[in-house]
Backbone of each chain as ProteinMPNN parsed JSONL, in Angstrom:
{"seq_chain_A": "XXXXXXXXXXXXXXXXXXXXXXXXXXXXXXXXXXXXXXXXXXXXXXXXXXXXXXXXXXXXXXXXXXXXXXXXXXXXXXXXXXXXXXXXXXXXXXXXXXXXXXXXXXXXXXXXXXXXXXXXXXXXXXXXXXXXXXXXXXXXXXXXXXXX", "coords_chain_A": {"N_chain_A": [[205.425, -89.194, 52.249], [202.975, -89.817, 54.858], [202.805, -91.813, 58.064], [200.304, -93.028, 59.57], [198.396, -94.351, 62.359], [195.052, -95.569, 63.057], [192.141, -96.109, 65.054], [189.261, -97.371, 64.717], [186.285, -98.292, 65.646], [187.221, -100.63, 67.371], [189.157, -101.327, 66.162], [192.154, -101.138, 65.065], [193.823, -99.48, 62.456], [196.6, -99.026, 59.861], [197.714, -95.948, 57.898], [198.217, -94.214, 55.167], [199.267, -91.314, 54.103], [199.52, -88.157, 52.725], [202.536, -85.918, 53.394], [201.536, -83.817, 56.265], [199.08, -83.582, 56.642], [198.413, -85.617, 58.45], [196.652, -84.574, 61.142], [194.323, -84.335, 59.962], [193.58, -86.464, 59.241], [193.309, -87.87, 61.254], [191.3, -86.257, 62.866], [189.538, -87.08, 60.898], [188.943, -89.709, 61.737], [188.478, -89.982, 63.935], [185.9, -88.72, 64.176], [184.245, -90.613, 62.077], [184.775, -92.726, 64.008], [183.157, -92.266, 66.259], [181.057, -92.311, 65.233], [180.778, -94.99, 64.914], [180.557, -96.026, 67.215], [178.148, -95.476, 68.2], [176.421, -97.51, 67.729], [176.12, -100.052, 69.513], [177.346, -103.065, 70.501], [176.397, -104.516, 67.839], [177.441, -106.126, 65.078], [181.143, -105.375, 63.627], [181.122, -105.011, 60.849], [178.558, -104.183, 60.85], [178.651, -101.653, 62.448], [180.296, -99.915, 61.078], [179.055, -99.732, 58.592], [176.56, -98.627, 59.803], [177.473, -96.123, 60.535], [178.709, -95.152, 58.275], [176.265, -94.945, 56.217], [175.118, -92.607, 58.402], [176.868, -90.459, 57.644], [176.413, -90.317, 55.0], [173.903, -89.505, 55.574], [174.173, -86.829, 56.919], [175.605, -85.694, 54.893], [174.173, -84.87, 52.817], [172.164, -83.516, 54.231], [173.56, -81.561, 54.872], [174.099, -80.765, 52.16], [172.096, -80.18, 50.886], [170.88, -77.628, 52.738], [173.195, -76.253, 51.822], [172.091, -75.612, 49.291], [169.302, -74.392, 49.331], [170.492, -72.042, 50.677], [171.392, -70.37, 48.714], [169.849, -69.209, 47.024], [168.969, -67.301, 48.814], [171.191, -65.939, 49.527], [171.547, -64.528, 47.263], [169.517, -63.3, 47.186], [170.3, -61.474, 48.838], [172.625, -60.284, 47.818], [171.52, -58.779, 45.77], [169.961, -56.954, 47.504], [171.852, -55.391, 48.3], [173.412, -54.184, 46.45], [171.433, -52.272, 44.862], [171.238, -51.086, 47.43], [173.445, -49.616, 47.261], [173.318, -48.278, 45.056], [171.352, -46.461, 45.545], [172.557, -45.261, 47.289], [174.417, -44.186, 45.623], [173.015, -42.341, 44.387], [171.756, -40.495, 45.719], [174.281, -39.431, 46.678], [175.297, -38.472, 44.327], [172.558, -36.266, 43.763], [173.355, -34.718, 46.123], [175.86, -32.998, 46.175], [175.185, -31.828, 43.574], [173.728, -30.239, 44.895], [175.445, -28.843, 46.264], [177.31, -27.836, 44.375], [175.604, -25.953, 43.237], [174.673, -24.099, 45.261], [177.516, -23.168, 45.667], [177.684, -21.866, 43.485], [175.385, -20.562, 43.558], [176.553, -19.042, 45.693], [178.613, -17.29, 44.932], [177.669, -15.518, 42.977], [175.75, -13.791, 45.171], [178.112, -13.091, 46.281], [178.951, -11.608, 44.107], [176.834, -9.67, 43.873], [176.794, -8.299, 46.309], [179.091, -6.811, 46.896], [178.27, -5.573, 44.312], [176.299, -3.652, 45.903], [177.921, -2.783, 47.435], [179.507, -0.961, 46.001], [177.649, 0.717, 45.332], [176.245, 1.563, 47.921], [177.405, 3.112, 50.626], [176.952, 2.128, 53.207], [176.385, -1.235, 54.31], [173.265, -3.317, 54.224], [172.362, -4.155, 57.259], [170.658, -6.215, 57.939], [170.558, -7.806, 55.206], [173.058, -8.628, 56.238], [172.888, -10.113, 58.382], [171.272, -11.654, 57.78], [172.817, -13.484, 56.249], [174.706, -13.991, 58.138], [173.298, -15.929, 59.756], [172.427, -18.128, 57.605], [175.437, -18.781, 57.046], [175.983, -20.007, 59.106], [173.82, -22.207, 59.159], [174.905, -23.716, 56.681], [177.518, -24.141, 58.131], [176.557, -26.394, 60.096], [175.295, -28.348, 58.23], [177.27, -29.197, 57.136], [178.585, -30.525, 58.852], [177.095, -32.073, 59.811], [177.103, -33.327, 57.227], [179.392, -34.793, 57.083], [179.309, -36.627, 59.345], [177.669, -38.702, 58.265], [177.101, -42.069, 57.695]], "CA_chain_A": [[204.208, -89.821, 52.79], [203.058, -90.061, 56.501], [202.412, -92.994, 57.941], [199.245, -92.614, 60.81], [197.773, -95.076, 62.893], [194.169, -94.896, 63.401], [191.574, -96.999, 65.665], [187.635, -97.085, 64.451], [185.362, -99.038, 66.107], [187.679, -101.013, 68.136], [190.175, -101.852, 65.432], [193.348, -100.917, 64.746], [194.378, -99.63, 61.032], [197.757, -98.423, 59.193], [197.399, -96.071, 56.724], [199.618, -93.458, 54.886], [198.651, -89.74, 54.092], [200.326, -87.113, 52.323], [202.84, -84.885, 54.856], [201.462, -82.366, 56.789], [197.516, -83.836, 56.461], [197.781, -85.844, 59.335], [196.189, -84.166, 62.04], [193.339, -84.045, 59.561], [192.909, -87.534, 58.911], [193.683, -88.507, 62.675], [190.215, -85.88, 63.204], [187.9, -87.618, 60.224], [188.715, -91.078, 61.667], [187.493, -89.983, 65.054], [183.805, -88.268, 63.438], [183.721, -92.35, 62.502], [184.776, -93.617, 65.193], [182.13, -91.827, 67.055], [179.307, -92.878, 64.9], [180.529, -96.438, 64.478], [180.447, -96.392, 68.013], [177.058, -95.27, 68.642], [175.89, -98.455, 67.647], [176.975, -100.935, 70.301], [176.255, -104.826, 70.373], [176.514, -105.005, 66.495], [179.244, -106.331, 64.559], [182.058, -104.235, 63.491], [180.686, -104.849, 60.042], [177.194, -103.492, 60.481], [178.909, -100.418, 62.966], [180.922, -99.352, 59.535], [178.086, -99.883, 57.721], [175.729, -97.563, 60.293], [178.833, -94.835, 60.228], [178.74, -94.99, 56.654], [174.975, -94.219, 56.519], [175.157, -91.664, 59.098], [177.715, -89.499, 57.457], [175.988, -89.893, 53.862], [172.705, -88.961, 55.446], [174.649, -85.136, 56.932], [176.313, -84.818, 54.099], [172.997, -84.596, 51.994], [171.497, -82.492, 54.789], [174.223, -79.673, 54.567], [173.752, -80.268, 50.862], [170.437, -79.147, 50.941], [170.978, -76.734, 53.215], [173.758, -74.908, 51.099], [171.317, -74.976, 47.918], [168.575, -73.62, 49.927], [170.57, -70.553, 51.327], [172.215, -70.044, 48.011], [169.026, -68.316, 46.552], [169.275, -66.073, 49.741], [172.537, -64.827, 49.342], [171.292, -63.669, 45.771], [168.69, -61.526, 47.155], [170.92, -60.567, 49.538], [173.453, -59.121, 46.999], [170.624, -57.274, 45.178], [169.931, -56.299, 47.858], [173.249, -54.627, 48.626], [173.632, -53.375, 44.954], [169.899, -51.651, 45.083], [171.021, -49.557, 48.74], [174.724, -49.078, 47.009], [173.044, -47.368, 43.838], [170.738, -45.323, 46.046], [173.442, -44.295, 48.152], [175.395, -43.295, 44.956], [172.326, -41.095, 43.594], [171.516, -39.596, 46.703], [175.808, -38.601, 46.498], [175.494, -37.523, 43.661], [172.254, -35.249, 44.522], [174.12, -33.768, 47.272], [176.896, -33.103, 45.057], [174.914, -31.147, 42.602], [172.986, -29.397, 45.621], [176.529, -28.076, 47.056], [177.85, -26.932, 43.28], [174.036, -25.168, 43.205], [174.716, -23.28, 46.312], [178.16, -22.307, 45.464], [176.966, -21.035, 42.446], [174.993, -18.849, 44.603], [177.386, -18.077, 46.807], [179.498, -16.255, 44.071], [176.47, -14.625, 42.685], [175.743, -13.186, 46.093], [179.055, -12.48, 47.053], [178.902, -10.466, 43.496], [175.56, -8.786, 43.987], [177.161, -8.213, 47.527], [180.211, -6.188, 46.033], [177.765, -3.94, 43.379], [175.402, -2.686, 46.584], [178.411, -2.315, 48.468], [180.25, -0.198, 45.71], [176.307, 1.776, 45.457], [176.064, 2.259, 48.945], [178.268, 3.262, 51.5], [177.335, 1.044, 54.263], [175.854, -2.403, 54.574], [172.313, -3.633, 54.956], [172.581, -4.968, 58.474], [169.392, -7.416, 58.04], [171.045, -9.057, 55.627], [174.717, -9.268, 56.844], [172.165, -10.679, 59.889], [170.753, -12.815, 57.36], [174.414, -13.995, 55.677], [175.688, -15.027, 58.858], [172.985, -17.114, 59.559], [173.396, -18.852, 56.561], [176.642, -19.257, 57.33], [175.34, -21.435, 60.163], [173.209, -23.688, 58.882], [176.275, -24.392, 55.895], [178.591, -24.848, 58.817], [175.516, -27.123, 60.183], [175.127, -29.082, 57.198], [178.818, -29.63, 56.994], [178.908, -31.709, 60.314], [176.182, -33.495, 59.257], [177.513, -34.323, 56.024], [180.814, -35.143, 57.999], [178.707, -37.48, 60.281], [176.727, -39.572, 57.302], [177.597, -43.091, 57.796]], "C_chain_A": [[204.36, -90.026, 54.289], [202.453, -91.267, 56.775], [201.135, -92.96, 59.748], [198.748, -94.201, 60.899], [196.126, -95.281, 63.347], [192.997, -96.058, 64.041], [189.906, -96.601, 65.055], [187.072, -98.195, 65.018], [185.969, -99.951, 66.273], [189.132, -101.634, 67.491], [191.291, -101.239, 65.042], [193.731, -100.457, 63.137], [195.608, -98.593, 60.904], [197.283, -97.436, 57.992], [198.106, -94.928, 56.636], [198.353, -92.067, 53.893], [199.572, -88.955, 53.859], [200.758, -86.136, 53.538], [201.875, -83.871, 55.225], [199.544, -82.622, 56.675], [197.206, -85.565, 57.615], [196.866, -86.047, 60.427], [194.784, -84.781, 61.671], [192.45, -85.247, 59.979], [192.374, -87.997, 60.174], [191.924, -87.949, 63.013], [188.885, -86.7, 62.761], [188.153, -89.144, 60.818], [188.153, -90.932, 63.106], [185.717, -89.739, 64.601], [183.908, -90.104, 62.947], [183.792, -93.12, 63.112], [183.572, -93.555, 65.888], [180.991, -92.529, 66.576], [179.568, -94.425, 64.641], [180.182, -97.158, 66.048], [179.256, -95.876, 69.431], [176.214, -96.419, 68.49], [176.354, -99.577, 67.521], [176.532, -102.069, 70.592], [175.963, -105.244, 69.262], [177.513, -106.017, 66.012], [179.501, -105.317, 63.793], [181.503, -104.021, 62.238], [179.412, -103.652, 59.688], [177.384, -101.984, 61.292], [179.109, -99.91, 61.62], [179.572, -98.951, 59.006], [177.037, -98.61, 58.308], [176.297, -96.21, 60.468], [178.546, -94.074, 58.822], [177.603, -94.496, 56.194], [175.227, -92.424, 57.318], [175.725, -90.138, 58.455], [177.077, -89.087, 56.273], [174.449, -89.401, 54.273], [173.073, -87.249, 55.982], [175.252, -84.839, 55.842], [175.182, -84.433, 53.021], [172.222, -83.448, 52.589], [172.073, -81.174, 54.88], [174.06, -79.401, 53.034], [172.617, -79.417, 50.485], [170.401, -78.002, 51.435], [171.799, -75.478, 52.542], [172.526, -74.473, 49.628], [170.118, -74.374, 48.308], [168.799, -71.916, 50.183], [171.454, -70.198, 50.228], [171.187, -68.613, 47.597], [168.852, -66.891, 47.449], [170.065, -65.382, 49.852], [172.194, -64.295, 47.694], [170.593, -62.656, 46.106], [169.078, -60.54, 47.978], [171.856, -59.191, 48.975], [172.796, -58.574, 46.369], [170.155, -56.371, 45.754], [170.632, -55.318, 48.731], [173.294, -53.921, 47.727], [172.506, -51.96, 44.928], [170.528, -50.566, 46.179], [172.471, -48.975, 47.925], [174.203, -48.49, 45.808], [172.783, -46.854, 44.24], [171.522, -44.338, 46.712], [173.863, -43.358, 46.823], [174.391, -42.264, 44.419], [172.189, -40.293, 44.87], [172.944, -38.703, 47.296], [176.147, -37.456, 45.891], [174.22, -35.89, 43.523], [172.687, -34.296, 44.907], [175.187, -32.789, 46.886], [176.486, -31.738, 44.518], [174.241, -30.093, 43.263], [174.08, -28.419, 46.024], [177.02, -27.286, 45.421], [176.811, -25.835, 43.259], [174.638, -23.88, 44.148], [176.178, -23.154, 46.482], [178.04, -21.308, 44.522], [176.556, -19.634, 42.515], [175.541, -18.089, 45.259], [178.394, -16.692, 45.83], [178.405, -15.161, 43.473], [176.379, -13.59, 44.126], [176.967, -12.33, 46.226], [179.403, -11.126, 45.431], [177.94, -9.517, 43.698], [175.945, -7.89, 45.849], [177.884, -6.721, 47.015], [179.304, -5.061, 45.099], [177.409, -3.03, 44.267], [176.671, -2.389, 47.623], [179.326, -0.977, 47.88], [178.75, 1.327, 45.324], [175.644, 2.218, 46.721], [177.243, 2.204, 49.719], [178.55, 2.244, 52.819], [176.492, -0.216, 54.091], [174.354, -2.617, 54.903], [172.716, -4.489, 55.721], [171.243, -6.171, 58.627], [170.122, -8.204, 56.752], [172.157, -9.331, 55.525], [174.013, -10.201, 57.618], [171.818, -12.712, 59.119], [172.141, -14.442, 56.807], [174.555, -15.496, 57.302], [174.552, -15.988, 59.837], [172.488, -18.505, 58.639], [174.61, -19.559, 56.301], [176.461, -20.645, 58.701], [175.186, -22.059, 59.915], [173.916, -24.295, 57.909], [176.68, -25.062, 56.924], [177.667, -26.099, 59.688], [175.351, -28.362, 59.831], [176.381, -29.627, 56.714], [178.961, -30.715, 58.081], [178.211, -32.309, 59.909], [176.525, -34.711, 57.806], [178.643, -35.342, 55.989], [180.185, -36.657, 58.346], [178.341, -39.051, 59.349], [177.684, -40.572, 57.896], [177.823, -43.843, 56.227]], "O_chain_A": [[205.4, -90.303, 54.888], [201.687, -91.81, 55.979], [201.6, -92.854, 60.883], [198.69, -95.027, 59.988], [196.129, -94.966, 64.537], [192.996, -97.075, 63.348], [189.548, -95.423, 65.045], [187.637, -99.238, 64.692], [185.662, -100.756, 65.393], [189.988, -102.245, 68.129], [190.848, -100.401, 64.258], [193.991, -101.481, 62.504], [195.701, -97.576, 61.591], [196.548, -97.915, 57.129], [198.64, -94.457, 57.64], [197.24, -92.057, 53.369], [200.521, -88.899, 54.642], [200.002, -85.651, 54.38], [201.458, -83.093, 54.366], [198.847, -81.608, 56.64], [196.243, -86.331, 57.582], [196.354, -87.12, 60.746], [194.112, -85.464, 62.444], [191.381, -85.324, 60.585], [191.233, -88.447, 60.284], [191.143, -88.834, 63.365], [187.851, -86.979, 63.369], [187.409, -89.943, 60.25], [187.344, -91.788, 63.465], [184.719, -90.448, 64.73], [183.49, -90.835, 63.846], [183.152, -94.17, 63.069], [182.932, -94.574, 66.148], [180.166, -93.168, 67.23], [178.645, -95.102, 64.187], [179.742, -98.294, 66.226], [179.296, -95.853, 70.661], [175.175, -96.378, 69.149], [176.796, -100.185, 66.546], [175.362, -102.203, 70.949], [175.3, -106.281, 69.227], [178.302, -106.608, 66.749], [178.698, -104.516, 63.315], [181.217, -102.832, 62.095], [179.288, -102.764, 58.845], [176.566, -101.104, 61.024], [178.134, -99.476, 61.006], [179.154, -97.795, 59.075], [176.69, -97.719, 57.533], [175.554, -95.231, 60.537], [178.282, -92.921, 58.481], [177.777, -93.415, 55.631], [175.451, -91.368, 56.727], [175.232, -89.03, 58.668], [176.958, -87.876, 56.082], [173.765, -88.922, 53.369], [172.337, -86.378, 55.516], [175.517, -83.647, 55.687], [175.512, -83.487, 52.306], [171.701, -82.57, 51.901], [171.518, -80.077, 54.943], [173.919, -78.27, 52.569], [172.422, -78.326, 49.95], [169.904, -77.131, 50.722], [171.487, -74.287, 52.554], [172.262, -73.362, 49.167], [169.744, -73.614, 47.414], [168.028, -70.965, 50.058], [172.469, -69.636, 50.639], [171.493, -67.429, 47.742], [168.665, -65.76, 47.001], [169.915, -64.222, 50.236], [173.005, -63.52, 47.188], [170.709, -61.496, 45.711], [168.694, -59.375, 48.08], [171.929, -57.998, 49.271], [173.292, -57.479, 46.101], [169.861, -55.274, 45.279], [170.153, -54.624, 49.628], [173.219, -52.732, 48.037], [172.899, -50.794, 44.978], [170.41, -49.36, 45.961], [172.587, -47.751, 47.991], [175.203, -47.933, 45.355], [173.483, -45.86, 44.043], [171.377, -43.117, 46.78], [173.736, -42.134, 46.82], [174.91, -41.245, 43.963], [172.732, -39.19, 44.795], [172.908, -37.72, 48.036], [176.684, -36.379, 46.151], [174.642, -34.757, 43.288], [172.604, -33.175, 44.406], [175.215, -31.707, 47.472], [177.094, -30.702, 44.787], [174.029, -29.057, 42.632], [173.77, -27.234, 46.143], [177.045, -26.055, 45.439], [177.272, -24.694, 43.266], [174.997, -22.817, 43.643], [176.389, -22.98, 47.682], [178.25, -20.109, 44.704], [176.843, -18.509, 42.105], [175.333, -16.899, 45.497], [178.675, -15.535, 46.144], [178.556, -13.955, 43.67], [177.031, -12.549, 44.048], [176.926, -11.1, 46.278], [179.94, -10.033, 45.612], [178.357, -8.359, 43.683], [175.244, -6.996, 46.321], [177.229, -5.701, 46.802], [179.575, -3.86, 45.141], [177.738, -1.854, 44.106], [176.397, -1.751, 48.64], [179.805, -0.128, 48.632], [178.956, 2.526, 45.141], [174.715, 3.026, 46.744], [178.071, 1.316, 49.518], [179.582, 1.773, 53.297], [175.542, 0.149, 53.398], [174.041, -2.074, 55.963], [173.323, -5.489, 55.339], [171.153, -6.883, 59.628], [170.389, -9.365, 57.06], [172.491, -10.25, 54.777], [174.537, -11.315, 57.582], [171.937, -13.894, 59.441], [172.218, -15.661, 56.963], [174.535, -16.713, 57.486], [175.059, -16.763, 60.648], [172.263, -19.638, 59.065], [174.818, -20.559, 55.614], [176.828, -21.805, 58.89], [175.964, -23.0, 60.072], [173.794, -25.52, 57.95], [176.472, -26.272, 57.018], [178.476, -26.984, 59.969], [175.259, -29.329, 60.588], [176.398, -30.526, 55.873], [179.565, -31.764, 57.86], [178.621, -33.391, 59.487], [176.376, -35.895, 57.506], [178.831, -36.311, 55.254], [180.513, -37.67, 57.729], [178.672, -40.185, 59.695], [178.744, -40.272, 58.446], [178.346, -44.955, 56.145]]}, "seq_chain_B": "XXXXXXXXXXXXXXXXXXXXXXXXXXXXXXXXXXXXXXXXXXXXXXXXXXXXXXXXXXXXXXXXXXXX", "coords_chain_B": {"N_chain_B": [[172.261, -8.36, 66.42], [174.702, -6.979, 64.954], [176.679, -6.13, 62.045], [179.568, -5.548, 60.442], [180.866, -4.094, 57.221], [183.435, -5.783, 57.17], [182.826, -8.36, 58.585], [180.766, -9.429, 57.741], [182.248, -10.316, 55.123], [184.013, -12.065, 56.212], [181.812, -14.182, 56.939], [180.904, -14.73, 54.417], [183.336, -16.395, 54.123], [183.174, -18.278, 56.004], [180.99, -19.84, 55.37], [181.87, -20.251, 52.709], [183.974, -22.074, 53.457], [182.951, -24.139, 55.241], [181.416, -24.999, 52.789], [183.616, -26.362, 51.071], [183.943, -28.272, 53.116], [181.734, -29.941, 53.028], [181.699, -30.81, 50.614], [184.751, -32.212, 50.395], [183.748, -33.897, 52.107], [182.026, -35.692, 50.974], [183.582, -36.264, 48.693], [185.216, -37.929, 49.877], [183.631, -39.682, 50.856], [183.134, -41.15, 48.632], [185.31, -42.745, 47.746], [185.676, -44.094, 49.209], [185.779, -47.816, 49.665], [182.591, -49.271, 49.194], [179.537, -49.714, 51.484], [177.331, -51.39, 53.009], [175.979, -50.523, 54.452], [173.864, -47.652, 54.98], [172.491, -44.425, 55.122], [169.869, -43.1, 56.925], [166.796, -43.174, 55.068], [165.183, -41.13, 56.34], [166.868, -39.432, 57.31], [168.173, -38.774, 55.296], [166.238, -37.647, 53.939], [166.131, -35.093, 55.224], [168.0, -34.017, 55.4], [168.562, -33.385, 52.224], [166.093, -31.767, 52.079], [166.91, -29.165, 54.343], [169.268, -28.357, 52.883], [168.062, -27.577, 50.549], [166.453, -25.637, 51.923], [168.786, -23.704, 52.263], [169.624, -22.745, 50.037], [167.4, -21.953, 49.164], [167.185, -19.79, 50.74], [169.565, -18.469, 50.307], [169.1, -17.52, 47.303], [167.159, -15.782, 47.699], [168.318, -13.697, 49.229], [170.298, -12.656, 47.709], [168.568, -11.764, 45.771], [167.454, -9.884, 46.675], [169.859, -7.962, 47.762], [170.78, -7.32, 44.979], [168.687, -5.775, 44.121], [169.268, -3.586, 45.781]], "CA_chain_B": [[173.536, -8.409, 66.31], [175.44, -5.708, 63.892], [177.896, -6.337, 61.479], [180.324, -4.464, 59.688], [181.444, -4.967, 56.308], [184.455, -7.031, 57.011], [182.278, -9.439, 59.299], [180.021, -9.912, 56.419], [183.144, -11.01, 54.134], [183.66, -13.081, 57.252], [180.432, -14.756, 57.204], [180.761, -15.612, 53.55], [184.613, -16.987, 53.769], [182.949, -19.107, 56.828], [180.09, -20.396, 53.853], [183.205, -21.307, 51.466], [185.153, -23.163, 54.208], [181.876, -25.307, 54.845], [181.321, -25.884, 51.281], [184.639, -27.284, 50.794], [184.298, -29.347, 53.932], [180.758, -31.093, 52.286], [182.765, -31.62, 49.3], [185.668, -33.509, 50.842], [183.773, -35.128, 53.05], [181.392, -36.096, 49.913], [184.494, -37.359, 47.625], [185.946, -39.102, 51.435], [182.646, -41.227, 51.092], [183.181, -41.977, 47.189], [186.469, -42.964, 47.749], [185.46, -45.147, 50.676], [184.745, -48.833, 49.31], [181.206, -49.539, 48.974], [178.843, -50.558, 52.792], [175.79, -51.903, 52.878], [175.015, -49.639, 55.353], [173.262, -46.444, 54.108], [172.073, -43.666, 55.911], [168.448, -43.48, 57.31], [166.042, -42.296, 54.203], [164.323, -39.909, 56.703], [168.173, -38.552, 57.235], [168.429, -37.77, 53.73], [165.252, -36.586, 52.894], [165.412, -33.838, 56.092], [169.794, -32.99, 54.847], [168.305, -32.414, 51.162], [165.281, -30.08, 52.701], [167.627, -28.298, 54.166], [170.135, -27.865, 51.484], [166.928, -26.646, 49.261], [166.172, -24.497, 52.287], [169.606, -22.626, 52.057], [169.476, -22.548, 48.314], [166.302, -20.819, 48.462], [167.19, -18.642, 51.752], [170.887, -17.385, 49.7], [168.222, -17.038, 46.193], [166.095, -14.185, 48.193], [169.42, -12.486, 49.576], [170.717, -12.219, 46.226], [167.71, -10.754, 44.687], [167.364, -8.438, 47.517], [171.097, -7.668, 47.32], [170.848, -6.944, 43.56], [167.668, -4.384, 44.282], [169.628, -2.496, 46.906]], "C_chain_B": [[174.008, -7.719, 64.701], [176.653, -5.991, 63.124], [178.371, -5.385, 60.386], [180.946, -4.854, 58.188], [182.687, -6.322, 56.468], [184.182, -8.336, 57.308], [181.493, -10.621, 58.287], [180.683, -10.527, 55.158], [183.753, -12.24, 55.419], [182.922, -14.606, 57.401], [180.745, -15.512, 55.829], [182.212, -16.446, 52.962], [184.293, -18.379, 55.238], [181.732, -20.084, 55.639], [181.484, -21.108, 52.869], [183.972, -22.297, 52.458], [183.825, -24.305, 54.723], [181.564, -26.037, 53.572], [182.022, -26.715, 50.863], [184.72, -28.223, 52.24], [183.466, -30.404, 53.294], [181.402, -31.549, 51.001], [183.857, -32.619, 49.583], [185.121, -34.331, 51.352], [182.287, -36.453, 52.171], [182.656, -36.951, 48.915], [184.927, -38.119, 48.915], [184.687, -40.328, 50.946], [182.909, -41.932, 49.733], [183.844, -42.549, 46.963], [186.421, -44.514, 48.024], [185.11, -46.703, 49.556], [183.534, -49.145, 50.124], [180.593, -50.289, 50.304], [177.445, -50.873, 52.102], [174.959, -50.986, 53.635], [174.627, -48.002, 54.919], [172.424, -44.981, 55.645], [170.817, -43.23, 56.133], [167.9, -42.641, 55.925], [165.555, -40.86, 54.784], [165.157, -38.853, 56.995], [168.299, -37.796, 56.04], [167.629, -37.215, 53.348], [165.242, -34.949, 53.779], [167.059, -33.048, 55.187], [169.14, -32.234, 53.288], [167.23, -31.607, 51.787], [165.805, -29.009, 53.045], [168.795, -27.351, 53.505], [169.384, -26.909, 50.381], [166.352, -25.651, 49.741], [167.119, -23.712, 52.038], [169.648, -21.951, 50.707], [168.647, -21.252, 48.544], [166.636, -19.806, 49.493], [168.677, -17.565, 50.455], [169.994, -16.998, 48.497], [167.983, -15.66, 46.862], [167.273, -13.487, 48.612], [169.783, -12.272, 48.632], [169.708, -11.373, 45.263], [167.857, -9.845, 45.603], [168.85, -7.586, 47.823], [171.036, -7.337, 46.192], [169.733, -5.501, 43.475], [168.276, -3.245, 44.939], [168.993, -2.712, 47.679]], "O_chain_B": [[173.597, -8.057, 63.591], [177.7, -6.073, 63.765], [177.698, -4.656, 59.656], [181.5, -5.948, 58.07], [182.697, -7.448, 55.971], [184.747, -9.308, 56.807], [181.53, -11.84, 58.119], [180.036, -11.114, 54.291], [183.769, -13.414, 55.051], [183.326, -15.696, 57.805], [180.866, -16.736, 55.872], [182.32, -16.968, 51.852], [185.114, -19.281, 55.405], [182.145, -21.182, 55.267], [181.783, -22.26, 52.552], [184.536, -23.295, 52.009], [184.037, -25.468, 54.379], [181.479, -27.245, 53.354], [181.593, -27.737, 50.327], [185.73, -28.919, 52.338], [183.94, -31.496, 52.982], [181.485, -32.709, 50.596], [183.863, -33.732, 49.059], [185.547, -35.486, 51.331], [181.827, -37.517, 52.585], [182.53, -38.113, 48.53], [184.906, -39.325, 48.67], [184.868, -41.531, 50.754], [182.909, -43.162, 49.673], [183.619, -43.246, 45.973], [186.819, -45.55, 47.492], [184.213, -46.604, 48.718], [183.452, -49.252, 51.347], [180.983, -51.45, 50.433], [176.838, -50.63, 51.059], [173.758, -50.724, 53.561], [175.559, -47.321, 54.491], [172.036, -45.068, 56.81], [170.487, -42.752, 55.049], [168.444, -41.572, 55.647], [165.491, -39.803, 54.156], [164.78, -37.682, 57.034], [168.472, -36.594, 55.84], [167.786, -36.318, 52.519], [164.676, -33.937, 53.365], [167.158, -31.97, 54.602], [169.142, -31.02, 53.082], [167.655, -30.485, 52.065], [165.538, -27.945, 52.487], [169.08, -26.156, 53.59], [169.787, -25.981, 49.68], [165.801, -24.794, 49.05], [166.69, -22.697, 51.488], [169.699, -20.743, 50.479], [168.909, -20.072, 48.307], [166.322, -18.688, 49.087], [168.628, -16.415, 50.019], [170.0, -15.767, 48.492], [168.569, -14.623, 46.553], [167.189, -12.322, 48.224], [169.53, -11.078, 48.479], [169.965, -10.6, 44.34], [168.499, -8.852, 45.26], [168.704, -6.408, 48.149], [171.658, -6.29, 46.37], [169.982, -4.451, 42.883], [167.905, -2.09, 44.73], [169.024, -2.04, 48.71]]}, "name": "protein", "num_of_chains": 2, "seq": "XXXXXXXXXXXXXXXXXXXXXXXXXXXXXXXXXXXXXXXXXXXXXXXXXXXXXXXXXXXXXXXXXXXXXXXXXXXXXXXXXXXXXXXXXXXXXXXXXXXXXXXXXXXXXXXXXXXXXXXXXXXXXXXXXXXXXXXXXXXXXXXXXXXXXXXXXXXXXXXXXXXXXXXXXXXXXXXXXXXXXXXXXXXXXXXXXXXXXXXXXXXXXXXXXXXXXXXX"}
């Protein structure tokens, strides 16, 4: 046990406090000091007494205040949940758009392979076309990179 | 601009090395724990447009590749 000294509204008191919760006490006996000594030309009695008030009328007003902004942090987290589902469909989307268009890509790159073993050389419109294709992939890759 | 067969196996080994970048960088985000922050709707609706444009642009090379 610690043993603290502490002055409120002009008086002197002893009083003992588990180690290491000093500091604390030493702080809450100033917040009453302060308000016992906002109201000056009383007696010490009726300071206490207007302290004592004081503190039970903020501690009702943060009360209120937390049960007020409780209901707000609810619609807050639905409305976290709500953009974190959308994100995940619009993932998975994307997802199913890129398996899609590999899909294709093997298709192509077979249908590629028959006209190349039925002709000798290449249509050059669309190799032309391929490699811009290949663009807007490599395109769509930075961007998908980028997403936040 | 003219390309030669090899360019054209080129072109579509530059297509597979994109694909597998949107894929990693698709499981990187799944991985990621969960933001609040999301990416603009009008972002995603223009990335899928264009995803459904390539789709349909590689579709028509493939049929027209399959005709000769």
């Amino acid at each position: 046990m610690a043993d603290v000294k502490l002055t409120i509204a002009g008086r002197p008191y002893d009083v003992h406090c588990a180690d290491g919760e000093e500091a604390q006490l030493i702080r809450l006996a100033a917040v009453v000091d302060e308000k016992a000594r906002a109201m000056p030309g009383v007696t010490e009695v009726r300071q206490l007494l207007f302290a004592a008030l004081m503190l039970a009328d903020e501690t009702q007003e943060a009360r209120t205040k937390v049960e007020k902004a409780e209901p707000q942090s609810d619609s807050l987290r639905a409305a976290v949940a709500l953009a974190e589902s959308r994100e995940a469909a619009a993932r998975d989307e994307l997802k199913a758009a890129v398996s899609r268009e590999q899909a294709a890509l093997k298709e192509l790159e077979m249908a590629r392979r028959n006209a190349q073993a039925a002709a000798s050389s290449s249509n050059p419109a669309h190799d032309r076309a391929l490699l811009q294709i290949a663009d807007r992939i490599e395109t769509l890759a930075s961007k998908v990179e980028q997403l936040p | 601009m003219e390309l030669d067969l090899d360019e054209s196996s080129l072109a579509i080994g530059r297509i597979e090395r994109a694909l597998s970048r949107i894929e990693k960088a698709l499981a990187d985000r799944a991985s990621r724990p969960a933001t609040a922050v999301a990416a603009p709707a009008a972002d995603q609706a223009a990335l899928k447009a264009e995803v459904a444009a390539v789709i349909g642009e590689l579709d028509l090379l493939i049929a027209e590749a399959t005709r000769g």
